[in-house]
C-alpha distance (Angstrom), angle and dihedral (degrees) to the residues before:
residue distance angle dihedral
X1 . . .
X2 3.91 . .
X3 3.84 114.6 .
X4 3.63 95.6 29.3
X5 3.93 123.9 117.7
X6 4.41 119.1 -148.6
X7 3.28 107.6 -121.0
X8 3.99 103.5 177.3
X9 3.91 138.6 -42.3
X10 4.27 130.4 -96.2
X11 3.69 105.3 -166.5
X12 3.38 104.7 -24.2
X13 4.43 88.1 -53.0
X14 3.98 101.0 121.5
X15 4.50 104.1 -123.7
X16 3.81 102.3 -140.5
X17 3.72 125.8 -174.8
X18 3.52 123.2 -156.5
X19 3.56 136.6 -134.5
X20 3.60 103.6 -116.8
X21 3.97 88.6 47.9
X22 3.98 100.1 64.0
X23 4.07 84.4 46.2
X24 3.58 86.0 51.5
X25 4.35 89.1 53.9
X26 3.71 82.4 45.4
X27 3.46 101.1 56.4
X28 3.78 94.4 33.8
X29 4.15 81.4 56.2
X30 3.72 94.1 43.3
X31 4.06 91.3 50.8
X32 3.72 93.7 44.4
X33 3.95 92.2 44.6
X34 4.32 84.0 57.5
X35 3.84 99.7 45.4
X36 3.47 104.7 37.5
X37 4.12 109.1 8.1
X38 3.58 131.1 -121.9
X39 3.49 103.7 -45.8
X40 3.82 84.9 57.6
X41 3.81 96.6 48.3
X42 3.74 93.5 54.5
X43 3.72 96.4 44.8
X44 3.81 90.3 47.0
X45 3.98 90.2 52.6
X46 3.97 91.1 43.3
X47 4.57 81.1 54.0
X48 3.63 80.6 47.3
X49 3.64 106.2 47.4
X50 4.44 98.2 37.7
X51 4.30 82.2 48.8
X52 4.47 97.8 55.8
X53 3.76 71.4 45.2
X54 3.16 95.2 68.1
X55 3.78 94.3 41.4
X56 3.62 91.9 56.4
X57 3.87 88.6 52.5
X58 4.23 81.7 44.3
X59 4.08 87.6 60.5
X60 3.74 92.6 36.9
X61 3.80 78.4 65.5
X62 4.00 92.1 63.1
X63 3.14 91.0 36.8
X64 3.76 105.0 57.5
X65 3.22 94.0 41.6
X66 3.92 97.5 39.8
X67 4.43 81.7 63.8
X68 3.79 92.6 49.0
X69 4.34 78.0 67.4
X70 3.74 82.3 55.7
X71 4.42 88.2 -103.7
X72 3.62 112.7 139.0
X73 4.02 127.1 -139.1
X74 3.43 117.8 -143.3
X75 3.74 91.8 176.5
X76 3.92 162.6 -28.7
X77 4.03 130.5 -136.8
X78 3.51 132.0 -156.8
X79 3.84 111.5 -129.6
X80 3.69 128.2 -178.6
X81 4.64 87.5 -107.2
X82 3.93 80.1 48.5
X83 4.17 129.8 -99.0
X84 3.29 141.8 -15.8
X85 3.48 120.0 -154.1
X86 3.89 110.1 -155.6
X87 3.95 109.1 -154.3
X88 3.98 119.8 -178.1
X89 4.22 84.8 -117.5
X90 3.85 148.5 0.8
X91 3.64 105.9 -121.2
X92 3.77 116.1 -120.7
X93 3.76 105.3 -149.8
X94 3.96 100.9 96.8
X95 3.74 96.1 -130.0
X96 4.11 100.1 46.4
X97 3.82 75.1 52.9
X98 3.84 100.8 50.1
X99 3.93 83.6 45.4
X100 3.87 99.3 48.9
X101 3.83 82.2 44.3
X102 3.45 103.1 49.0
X103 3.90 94.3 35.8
X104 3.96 85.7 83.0
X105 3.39 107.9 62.4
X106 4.37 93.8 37.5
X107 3.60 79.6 66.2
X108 3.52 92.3 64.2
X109 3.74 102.5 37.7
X110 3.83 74.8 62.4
X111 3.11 104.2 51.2
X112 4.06 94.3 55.1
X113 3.78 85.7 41.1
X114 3.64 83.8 59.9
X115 3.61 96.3 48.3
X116 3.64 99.0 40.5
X117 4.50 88.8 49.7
X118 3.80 96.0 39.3
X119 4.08 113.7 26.4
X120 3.74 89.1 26.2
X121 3.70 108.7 -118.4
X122 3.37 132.4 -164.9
X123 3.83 119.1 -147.8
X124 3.73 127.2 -176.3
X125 4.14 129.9 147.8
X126 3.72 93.1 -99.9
X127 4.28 83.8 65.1
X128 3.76 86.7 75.9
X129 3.80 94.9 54.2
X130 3.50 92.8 45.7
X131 3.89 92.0 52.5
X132 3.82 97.1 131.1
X133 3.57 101.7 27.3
X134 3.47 115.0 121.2
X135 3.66 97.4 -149.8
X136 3.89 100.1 61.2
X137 4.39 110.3 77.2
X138 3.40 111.3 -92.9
X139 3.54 95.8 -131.3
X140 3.48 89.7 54.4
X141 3.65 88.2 60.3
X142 3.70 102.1 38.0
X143 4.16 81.9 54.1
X144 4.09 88.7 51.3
X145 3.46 89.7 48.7
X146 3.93 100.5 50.5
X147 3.84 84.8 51.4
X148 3.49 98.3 53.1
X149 3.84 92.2 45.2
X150 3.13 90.9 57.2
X151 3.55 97.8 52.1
X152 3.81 91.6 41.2
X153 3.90 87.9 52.1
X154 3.94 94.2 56.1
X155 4.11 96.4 52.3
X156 4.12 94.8 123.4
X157 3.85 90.3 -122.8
X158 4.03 106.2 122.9
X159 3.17 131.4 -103.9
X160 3.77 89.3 30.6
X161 4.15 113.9 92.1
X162 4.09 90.7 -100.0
X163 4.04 87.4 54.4
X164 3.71 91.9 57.5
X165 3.67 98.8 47.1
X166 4.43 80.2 46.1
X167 3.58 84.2 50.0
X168 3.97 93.8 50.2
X169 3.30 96.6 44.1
X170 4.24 96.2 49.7
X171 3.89 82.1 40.9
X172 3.84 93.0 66.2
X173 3.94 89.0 51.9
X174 3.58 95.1 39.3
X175 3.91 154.9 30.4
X176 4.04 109.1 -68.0
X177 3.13 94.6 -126.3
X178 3.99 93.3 50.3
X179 3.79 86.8 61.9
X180 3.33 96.2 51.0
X181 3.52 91.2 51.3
X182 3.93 94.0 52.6
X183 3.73 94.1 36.2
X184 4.30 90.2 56.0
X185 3.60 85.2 46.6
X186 3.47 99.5 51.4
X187 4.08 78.3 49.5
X188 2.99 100.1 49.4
X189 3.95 98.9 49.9
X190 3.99 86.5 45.0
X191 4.01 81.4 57.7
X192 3.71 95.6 58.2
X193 3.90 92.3 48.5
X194 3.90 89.6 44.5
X195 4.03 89.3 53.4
X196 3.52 92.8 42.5
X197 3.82 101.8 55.3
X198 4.32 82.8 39.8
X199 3.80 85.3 62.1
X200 3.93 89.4 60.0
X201 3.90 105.8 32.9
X202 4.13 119.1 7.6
X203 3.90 118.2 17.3
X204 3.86 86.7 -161.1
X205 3.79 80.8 71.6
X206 4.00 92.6 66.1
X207 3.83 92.6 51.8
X208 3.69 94.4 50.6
X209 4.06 88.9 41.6
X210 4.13 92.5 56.5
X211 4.11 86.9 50.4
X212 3.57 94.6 52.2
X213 3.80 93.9 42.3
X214 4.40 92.0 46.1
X215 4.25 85.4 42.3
X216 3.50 91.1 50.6
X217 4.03 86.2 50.3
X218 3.03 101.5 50.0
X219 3.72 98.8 43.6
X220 3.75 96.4 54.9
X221 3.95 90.9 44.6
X222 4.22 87.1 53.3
X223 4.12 90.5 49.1
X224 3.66 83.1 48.4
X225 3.42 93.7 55.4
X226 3.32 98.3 40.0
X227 3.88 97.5 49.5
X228 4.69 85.8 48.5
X229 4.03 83.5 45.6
X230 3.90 99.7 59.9
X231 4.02 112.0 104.8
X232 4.05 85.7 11.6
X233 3.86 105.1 141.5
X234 4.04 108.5 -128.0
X235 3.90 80.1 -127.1
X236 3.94 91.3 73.3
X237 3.49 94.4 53.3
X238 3.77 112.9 42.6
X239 3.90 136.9 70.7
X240 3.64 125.3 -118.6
X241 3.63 101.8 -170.9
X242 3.25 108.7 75.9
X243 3.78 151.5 127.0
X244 3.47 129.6 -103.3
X245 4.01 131.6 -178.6
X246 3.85 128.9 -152.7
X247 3.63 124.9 -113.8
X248 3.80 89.8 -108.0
X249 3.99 92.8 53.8
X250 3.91 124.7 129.9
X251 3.81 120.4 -117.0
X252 4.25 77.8 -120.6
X253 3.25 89.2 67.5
X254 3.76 105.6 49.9
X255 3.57 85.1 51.7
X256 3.68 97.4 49.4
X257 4.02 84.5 51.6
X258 4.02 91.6 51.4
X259 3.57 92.0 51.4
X260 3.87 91.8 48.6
X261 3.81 101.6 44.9
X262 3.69 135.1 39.3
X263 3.77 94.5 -118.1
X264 4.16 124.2 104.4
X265 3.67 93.0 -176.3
X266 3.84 119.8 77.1
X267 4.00 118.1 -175.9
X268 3.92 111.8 -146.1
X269 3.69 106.6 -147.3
X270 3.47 105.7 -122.3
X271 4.12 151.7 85.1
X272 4.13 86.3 -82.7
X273 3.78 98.2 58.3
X274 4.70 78.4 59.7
X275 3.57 86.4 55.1
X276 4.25 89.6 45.1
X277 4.22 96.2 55.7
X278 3.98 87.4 50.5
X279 4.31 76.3 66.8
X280 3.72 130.7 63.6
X281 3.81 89.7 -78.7
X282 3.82 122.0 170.8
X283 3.39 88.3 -136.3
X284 4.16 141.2 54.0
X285 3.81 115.8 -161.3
X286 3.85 115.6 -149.7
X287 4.00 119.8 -148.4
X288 3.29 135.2 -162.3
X289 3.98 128.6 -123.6
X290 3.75 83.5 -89.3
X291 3.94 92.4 57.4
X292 3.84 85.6 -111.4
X293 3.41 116.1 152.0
X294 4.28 105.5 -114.9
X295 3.90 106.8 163.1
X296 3.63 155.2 -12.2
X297 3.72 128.4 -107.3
X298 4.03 113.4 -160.1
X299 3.56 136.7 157.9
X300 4.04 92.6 -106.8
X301 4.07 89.7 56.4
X302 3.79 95.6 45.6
X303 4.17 85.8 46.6
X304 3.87 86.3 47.1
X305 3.54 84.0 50.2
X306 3.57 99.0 49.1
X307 3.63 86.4 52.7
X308 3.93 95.1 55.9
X309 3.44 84.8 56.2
X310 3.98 98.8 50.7
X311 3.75 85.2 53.0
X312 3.88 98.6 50.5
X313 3.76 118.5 98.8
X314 3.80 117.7 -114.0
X315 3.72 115.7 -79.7
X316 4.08 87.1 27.3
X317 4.20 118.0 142.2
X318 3.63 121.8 -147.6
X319 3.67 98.8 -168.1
X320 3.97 109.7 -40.2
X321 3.94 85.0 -29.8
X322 4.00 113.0 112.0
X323 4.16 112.0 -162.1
X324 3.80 102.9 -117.0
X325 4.43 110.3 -117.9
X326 4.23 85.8 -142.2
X327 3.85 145.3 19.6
């Protein structure tokens, strides 16, 4: 994820903090510092600090059990609404779903189980109003919290932990891509109501409303794609016209290509550009049996493609592909 810094490794998963998080600690510090002095500040940014850990260990949850499916995790970053565990896939079958899903917020329960059996924690509702004050034990807080993540995680509004395991479970009565759809709706409408009720009481509610609605988006569009894509030669959705440059090539000259051709995406011929595609690259090169290089895949030829396929009549083929009559 772009703006985020590395800031150490858990099991081979890359921990990555992002921008916007440390200026959240700052201005959590910097507010706590004016209401309630130094002693405040510090204690506030200690609450601060053990609670991401916490979310960390909540996305080590997915994450170890996400690789016992055989999915790898390349990493997790702290955001100012919590972490985001990045794993190379969501797993399809409904119940290695429901239990990467649900694996998140068990971790929790524990870990206020733990506090509440061995440091002996009180927890009560009031806890949760009390977050930042000072003058309630932190571990009385920190067990509140846990708790109410937790229970916050598992409301069935997608992409939130509960929409998954809502997602699984419709998923194993119905199409994929049917659940999905229901599941990003449910999120979606759970969006609205969270931004609405921000616009009255917490304005942290609003930001955390308009990333649930665009993940919920975005995540239904990529199942839908996904689900149109399978049996779709690479032939029908890659370009071969295009422009390469030699290793050896001048910035000048890339330049003068963009500005002559439609493409944004130039493939340098050579053992490097390999080592690029195993990246986020906006591009995929396609080779043939000889390891020559034949076309490009990019995310404007698979929309164009998409497109084609919106446009063809029922019952049409685009190469061996057949558009489907239902979700």
């Amino acid at each position: 994820m772009s703006w985020s810094l590395n800031i150490g490794t858990i099991a081979g998963t890359a921990v990555r903090v992002h921008v916007t998080f440390l200026l959240f600690l700052g201005w959590i510090f910097a507010a706590s510092w004016v209401s309630g002095g130094a002693d405040a500040a510090w204690q506030g940014l200690a609450f601060l600090v053990l609670l991401f850990a916490c979310v960390v260990a909540h996305e080590f949850g997915h994450i170890f059990t996400a690789r016992a499916f055989g999915v790898s995790t390349p990493d997790v970053t702290l955001l100012p609404i919590g972490g985001v565990a990045r794993l190379e896939r969501i797993p399809e079958e409904p119940y290695e779903e429901f239990l990467v899903a649900i694996a998140g917020p068990l971790v929790n329960v524990a870990i206020a189980i733990a506090l509440i059996m061995l440091a002996g924690a009180r927890v009560n509702a009031g806890d949760l109003y009390a977050v930042e004050s000072p003058h309630t034990s932190m571990i009385d807080r920190l067990a509140a919290v846990n708790l109410f993540l937790a229970i916050f995680n598992m409301i069935p509004a997608f992409p939130m932990d509960g929409g998954r395991v809502l997602r699984a479970i419709l998923a194993s009565r119905m199409g994929y891509v049917r659940a999905t759809e229901i599941a990003a709706f449910i999120g979606q409408g759970f969006a609205f109501a969270l931004g609405f009720i921000g616009l009255f009481f917490n304005p942290l509610l609003i930001f955390i409303a308009i990333f649930v609605y665009l993940a919920a988006s975005s995540e239904a569009h990529l199942v839908a794609i996904r689900a149109m894509s399978r049996g779709v030669p690479t032939s029908a959705a890659m370009m071969t016209q295009f422009a390469t440059l030699a290793p050896e090539a001048h910035v000048e000259e890339a330049v003068q290509t963009l500005l002559r051709t439609s493409q944004s995406e130039f493939p340098v011929v050579e053992e490097a550009f390999r080592m690029l595609q195993e990246k986020s690259a906006p591009a995929v090169a396609v080779v043939d049996g000889g390891g020559r290089l034949v076309g490009l895949v990019t995310s404007e030829t698979v929309g164009e493609m998409l497109m084609l396929h919106e446009a063809l009549p029922a019952g049409a083929r685009l190469g061996p592909w057949t558009r489907p009559t239902g979700a």
